[in-house]
C-alpha positions in Angstrom: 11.4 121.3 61.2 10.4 124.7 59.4 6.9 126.6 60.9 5.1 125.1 58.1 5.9 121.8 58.7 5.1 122.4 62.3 1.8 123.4 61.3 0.9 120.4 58.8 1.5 117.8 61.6 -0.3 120.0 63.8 -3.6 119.8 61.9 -3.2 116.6 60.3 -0.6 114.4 62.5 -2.4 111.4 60.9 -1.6 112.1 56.8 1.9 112.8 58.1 2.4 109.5 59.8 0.6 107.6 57.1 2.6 109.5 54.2 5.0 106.9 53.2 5.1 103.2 53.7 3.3 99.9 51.7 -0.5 101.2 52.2 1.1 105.2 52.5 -0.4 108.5 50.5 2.5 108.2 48.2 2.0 104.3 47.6 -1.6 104.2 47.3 -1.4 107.1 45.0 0.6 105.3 42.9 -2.2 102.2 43.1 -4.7 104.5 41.7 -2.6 106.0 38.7 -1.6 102.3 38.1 -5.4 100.8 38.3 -6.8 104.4 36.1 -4.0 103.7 33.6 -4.0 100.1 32.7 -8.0 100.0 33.0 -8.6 102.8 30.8 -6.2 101.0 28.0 -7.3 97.7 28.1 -11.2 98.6 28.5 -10.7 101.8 25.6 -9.4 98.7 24.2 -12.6 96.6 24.4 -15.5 99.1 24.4 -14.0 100.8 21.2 -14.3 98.0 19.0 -17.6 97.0 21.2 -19.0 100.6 20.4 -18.1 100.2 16.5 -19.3 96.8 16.6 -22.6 98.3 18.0 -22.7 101.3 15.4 -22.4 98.8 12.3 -24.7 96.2 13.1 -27.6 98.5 13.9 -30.5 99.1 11.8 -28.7 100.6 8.5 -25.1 100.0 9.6 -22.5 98.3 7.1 -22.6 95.1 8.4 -26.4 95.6 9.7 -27.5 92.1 11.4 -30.5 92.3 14.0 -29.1 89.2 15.6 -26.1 90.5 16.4 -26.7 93.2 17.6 -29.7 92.6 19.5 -26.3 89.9 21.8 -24.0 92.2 21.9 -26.6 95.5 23.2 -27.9 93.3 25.9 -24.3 91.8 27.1 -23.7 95.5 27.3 -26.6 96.3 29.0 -26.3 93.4 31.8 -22.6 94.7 32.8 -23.6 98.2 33.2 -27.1 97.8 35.1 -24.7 95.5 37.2 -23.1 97.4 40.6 -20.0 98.1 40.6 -19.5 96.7 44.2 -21.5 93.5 43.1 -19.7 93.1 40.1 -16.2 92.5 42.4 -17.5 90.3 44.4 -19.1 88.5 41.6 -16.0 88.0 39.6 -13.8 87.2 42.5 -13.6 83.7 41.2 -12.5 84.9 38.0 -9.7 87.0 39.3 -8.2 84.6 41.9 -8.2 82.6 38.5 -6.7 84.8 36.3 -3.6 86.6 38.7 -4.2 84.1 41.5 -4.9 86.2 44.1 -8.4 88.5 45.0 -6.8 91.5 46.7 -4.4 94.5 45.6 -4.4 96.8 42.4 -3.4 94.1 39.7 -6.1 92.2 41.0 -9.0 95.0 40.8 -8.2 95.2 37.0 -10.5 92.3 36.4 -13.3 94.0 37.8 -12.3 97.6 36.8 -12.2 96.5 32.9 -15.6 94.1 33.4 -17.5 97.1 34.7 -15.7 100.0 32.7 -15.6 98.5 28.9 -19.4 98.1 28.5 -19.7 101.4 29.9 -17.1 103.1 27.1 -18.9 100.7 24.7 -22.2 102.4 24.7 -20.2 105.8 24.8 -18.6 105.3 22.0 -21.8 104.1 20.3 -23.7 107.5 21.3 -20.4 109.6 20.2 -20.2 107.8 16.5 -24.1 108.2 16.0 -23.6 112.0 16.4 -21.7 112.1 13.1 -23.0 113.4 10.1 -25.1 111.1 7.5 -23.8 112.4 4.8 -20.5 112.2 5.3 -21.2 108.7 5.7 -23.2 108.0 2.9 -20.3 110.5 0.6 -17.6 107.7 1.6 -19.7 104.9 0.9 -20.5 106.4 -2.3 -16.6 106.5 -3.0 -16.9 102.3 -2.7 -14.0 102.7 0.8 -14.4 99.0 2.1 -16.0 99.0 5.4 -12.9 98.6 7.7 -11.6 101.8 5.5 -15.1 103.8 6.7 -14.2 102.4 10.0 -11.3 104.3 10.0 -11.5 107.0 8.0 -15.2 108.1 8.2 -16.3 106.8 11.8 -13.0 107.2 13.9 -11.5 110.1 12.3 -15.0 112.3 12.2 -15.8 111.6 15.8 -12.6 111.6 17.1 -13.3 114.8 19.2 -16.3 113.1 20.9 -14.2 110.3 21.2 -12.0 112.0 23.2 -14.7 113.8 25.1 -16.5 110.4 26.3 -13.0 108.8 26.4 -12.2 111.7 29.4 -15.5 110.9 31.2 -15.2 107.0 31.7 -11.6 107.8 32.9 -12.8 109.6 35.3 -15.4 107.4 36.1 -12.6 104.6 36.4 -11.0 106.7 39.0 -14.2 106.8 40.9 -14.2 103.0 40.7 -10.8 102.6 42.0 -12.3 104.1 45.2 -14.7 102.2 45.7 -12.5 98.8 44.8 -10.9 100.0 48.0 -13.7 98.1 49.8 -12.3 95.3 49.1 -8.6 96.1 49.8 -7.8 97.1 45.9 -5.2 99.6 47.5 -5.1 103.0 45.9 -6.3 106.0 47.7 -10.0 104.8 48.1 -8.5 101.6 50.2 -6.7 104.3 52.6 -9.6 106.5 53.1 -12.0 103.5 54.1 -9.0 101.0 55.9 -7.2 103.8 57.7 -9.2 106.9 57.5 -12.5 105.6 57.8 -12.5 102.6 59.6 -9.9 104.6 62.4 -12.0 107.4 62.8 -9.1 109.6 61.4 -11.0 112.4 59.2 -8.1 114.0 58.0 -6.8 111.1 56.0 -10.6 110.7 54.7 -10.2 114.5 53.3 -6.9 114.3 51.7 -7.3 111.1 49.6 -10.7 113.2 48.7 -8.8 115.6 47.8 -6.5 113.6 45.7 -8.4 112.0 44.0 -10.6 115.3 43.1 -7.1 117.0 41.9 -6.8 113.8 39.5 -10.2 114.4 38.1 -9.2 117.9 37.5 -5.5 117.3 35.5 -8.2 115.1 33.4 -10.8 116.7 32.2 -8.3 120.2 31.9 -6.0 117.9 29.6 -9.0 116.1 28.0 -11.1 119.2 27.1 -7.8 120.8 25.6 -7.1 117.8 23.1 -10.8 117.5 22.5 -11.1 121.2 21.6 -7.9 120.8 18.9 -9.0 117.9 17.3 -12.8 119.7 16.8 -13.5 120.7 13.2 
């Protein structure tokens, strides 16, 4: 065992004898990449066409219908004034019915997309509202059908905000994953409360901190570079 090594277990003997194993740094790690990737697909998924949906049934939107919009702005609004830490224990029912069980990372998805895709939604809303009028009123001037201005005029124009908003709810997903640990989600938020929290061992508490805060970082470094390319 080199100096270094020496050293690490000296200052933090419990991150070394929790580094591998089922609920370990390098599994639980895992768990969080695994809950942040599949919720930030399936809900960009959702709250994109939820955020478009928004944008053209709104006062002066292409399909522009009061009614409908008026459902789908306050089913948005309910799931995000709702706590996240209510929400899981709310839909607990729905999860054991969906992967059969309450507990664990594949389990937390139901929650994580519940709570995240209204969120996105409302983002994506804000981000295609930014774009320019005339643009807008130029393509529908050209006759494009609407799912064409979808595409072309809405999607492609803000694409850079899209990306921008798209960075911040990922990171807000990673944020939820943590706090899924409450309820044993796994991922590093379920080691810092199970083992470094609820065993009084700080030095676990800081280093999932810490690696979740390096995860943030990779994202919005890798998000602002796309987002500053696809600006124009």
């Amino acid at each position: 065992m080199t100096g270094l090594e020496n050293w690490i277990e000296k200052i933090m003997p419990n991150v070394v004898e929790n580094w591998s194993g089922d609920t370990g740094f390098i599994q639980s790690t895992k768990d969080t990449i695994y809950m942040t990737f599949w919720t930030s697909v399936i809900a960009g998924v959702i709250g994109l066409a939820l955020g478009v949906l928004l944008v053209l049934t709104d006062d002066h939107g292409l399909w522009e219908s009061r009614p409908a919009y008026f459902i789908l702005d306050k089913l948005v609004n309910i799931f995000r004034a709702i706590p996240f830490i209510i929400l899981l224990a709310v839909l607990d029912p729905v999860t054991r019915a969906l992967v059969g069980i309450g507990i664990g990372p594949t389990a937390a998805l139901v929650p994580l997309v519940a709570g995240t895709a209204p969120f996105f939604a409302r983002q994506v809303q804000n981000a295609l509202l930014t774009i320019d009028p005339g643009v807008v009123e130029a393509a529908e001037a050209m006759g494009l059908s609407p799912l064409a201005m979808v595409w072309r005029v809405y999607l492609r124009e803000g694409l850079s905000e899209l990306v921008r908003v798209g960075v911040l709810t990922i990171i807000s997903v990673i944020g939820l994953t943590a706090m899924a640990g409450a309820i044993g989600s796994g991922g590093l938020g379920n080691l810092a409360i199970q083992i470094g929290y609820n065993g009084f061992k700080n030095d676990v508490i800081w280093v999932a901190t810490i690696l979740i805060l390096i995860m943030v970082f990779i994202v919005q470094f890798v998000g602002d570079i796309i987002a500053k390319k696809l600006h124009h």
